[in-house]
Backbone as a ProteinNet text record, in pm:
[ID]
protein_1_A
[PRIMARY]
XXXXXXXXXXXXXXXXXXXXXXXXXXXXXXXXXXXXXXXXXXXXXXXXXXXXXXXXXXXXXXXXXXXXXXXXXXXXXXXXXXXXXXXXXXXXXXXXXXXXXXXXXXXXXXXXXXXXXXXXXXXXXXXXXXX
[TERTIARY]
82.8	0	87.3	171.6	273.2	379.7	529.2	620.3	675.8	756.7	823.4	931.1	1029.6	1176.8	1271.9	1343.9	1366.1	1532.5	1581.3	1694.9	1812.8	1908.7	1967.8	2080.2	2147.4	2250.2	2167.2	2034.6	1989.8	1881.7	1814.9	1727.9	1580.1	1592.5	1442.6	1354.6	1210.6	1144.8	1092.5	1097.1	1072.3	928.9	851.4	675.9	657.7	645.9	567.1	407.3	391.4	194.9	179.5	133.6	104.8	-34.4	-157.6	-266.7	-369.1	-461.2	-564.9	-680.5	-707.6	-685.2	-846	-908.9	-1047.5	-1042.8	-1151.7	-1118.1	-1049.8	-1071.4	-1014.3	-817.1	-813	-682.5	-592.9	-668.4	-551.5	-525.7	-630.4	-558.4	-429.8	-408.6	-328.1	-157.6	-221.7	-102.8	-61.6	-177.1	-149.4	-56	-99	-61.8	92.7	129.5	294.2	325.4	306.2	351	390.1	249.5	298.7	449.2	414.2	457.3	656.4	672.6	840.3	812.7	711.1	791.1	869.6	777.8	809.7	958.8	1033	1166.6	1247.7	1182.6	1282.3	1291.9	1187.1	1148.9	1111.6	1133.5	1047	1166.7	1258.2	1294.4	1333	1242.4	1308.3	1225.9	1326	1204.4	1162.3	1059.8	990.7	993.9	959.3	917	859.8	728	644.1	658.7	667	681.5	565	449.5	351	346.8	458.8	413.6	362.3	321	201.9	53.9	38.7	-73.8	-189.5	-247.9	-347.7	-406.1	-530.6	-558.4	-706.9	-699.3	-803.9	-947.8	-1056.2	-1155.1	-1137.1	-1217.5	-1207.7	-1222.8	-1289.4	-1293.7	-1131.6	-1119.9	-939.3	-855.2	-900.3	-803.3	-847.4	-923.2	-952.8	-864.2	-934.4	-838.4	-680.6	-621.2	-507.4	-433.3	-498	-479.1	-482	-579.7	-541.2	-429.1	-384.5	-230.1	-158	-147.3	-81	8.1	-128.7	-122.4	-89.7	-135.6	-66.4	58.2	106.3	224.4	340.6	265.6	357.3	345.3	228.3	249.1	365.4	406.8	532.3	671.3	687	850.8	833	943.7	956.3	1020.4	1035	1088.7	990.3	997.7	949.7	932	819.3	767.8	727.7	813.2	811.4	734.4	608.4	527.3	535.7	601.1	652.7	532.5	455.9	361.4	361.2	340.8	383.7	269.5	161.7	104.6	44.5	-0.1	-49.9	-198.6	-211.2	-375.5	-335.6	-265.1	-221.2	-154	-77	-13.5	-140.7	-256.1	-307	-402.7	-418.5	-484.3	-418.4	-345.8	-240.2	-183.5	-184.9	-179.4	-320	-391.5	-535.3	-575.5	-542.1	-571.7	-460.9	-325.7	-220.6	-179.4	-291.3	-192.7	-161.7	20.5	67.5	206.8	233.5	331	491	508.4	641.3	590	483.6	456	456.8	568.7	584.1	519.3	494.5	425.6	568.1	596.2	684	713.1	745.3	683.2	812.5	939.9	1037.1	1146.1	1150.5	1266	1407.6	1424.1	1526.1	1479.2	1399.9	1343.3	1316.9	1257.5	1194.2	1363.5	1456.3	1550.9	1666.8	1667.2	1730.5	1677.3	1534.2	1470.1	1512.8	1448.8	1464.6	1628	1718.8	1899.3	1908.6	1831	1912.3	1889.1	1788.6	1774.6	1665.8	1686	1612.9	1461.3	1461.5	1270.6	1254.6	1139.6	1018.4	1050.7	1061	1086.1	1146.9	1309.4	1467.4	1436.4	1339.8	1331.3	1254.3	1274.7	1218.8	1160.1	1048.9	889.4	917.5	876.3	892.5	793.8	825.8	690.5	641.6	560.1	488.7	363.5	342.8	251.5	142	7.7	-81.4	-133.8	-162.4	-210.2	-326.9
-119	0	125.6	162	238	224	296.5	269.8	386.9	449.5	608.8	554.7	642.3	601.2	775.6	795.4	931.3	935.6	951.4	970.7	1050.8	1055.2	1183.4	1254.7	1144.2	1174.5	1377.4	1326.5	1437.9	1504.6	1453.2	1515.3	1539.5	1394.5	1364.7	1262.5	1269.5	1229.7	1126.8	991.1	911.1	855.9	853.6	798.1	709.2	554.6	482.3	444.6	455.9	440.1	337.4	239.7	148.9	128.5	40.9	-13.5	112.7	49.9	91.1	131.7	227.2	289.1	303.1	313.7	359.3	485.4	549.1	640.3	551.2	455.6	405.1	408.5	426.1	397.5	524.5	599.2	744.6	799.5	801.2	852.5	707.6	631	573	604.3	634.5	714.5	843.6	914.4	1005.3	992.4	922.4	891.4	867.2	782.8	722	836.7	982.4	1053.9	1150.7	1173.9	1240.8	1177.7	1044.1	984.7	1030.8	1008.1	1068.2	1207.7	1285.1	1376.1	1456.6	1410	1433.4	1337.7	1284.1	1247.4	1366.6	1339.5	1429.3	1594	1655.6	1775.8	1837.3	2013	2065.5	2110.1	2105.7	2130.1	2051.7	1945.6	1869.3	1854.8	1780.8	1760.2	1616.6	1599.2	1482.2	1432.1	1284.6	1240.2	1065.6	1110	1068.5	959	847.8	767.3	668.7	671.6	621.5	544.4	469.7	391.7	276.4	255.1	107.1	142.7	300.3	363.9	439.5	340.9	352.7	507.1	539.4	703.5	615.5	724	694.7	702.1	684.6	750.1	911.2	980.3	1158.6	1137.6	1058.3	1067	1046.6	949.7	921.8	1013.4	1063.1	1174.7	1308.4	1318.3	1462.7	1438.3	1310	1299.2	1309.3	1266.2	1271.1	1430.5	1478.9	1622.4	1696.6	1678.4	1690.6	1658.4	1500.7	1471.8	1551.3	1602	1663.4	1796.8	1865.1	2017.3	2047.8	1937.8	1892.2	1902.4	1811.2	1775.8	1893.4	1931.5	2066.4	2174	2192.9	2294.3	2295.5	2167.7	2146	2189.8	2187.8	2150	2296.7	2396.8	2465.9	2410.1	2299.9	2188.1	2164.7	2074.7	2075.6	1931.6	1951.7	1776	1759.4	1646.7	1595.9	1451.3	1473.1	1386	1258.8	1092.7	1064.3	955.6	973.2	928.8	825	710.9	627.1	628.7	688.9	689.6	874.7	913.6	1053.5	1050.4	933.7	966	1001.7	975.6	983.7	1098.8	1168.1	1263.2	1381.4	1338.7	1459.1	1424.2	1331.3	1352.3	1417.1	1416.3	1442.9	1617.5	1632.2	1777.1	1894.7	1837.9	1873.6	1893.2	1780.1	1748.3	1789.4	1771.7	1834.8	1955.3	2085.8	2206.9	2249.1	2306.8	2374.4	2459	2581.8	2601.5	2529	2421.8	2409.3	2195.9	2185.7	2069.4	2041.5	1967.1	1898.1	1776.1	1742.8	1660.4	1561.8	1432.6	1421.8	1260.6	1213.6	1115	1016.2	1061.3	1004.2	1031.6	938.9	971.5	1024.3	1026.6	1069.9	1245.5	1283.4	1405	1466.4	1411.4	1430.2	1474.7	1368	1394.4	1495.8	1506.7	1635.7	1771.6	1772.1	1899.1	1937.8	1807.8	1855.4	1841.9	1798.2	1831.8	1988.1	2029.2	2186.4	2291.5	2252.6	2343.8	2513.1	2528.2	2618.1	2647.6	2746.1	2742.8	2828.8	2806.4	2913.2	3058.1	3114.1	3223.2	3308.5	3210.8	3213.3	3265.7	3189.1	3195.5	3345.7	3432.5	3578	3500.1	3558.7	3520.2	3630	3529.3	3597.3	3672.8	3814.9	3911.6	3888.7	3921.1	3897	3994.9	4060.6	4117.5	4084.8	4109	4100.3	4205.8	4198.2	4280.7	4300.2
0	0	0	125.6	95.8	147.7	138.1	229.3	225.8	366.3	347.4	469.9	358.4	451.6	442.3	504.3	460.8	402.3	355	311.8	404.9	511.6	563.4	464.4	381.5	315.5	212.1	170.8	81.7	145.9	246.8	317	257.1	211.2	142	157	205.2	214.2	97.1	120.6	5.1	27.2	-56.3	-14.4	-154.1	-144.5	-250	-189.8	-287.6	-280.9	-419.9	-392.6	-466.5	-427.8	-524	-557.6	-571.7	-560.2	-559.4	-441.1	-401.4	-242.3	-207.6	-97.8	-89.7	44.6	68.5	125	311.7	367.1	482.1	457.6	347.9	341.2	365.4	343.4	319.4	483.4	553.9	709.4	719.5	757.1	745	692.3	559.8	500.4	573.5	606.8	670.5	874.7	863.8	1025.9	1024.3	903.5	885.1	840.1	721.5	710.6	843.2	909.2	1043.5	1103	1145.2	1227	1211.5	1093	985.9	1031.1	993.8	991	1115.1	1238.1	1389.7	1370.9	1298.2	1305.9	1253.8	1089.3	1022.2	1024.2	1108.9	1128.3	1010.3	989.9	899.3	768.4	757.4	616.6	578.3	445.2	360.5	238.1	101	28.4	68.5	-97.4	-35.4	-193.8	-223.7	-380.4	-372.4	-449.7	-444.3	-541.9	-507.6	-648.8	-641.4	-791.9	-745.6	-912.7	-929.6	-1066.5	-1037.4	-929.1	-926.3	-859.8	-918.3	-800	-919.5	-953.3	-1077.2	-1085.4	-1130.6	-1123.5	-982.3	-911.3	-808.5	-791.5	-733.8	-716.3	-668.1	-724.3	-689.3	-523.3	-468.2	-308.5	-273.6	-296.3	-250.9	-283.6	-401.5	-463.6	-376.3	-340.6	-237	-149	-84.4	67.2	71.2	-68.9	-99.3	-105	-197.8	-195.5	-12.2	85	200.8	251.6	254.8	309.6	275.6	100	42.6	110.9	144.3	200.6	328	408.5	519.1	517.1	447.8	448.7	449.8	286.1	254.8	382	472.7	602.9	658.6	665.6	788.6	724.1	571.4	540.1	451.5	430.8	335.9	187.1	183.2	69.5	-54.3	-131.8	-235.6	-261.6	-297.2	-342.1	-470	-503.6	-662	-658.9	-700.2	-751.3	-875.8	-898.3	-1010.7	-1020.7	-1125.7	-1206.2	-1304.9	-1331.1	-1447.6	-1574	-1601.8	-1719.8	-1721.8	-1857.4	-1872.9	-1795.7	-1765.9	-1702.8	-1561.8	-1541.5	-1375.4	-1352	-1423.7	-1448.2	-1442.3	-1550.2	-1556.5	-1397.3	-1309.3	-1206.7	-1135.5	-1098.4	-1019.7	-1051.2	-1144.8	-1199.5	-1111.5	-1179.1	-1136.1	-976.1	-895	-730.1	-682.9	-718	-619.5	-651.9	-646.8	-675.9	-568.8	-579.8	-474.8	-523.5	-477.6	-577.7	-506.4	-413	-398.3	-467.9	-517	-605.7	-722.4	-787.2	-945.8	-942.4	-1104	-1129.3	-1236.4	-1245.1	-1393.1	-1361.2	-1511.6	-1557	-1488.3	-1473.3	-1439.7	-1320.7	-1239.5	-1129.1	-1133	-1225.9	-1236.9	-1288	-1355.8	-1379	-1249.7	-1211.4	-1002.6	-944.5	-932.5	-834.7	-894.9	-1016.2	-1071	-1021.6	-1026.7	-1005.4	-871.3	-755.5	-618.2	-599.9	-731.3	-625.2	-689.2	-778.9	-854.3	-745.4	-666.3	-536.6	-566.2	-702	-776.5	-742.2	-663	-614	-750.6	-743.8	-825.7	-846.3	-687.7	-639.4	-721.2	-761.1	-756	-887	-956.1	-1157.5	-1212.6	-1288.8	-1322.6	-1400	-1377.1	-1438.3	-1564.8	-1703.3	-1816.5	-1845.9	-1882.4	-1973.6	-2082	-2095.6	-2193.6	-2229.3	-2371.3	-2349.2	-2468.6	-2455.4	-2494.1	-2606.5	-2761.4	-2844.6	-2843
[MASK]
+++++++++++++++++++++++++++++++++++++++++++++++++++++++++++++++++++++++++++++++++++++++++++++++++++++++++++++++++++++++++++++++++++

């Protein structure tokens, strides 16, 4: 169902979520997420690897999006979401908005992003103007 281990060497939160989930399942998830993060305290990232974690019911997917925001309360870090098909991608797009949350198809895409260290913030938002 899931497993989370934290990394110290990089200071990242690792979360797999596998099957197919109903709403009893997600406090659960939520409880083991608490449970880490009262270890690892509040600045780290986190990455989500969910290629055995089908697209959900919208109920699960709400509740999910809660852990989500939760989660993100505690850490000023950044969580990279890794998805294995475009349907899941686009759920996941849709239910997890947050601006320190990526969405992408590959782990290695995910752990590049969260080592460049590069917030949002950091990047000048391009102009653009309108005729």
């Amino acid at each position: 169902m899931f497993h989370i281990t934290h990394d110290p060497r990089t200071n990242v939160l690792r979360i797999t979520v596998k099957g197919f989930w109903n709403p009893a399942d997600v406090p659960k998830l939520a409880k083991g997420i608490d449970a880490s993060l009262r270890e690892v305290g509040d600045d780290f990232d986190a990455i989500v690897e969910s290629f055995d974690f089908p697209v959900q019911a919208n109920d699960v997917a709400d509740l999910l999006t809660a852990v989500m925001r939760g989660g993100m309360a505690r850490t000023s870090g950044r969580a990279a979401v890794v998805v294995g098909s475009l349907l899941n991608r686009a759920q996941a797009e849709r239910t997890l908005v947050h601006p320190r949350v990526r969405v992408f198809m590959t782990m290695e895409e995910a752990e590049a992003w969260l080592a460049s260290g590069v917030r949002d913030a950091d990047i000048a938002p391009i102009s653009s103007s309108r005729t």
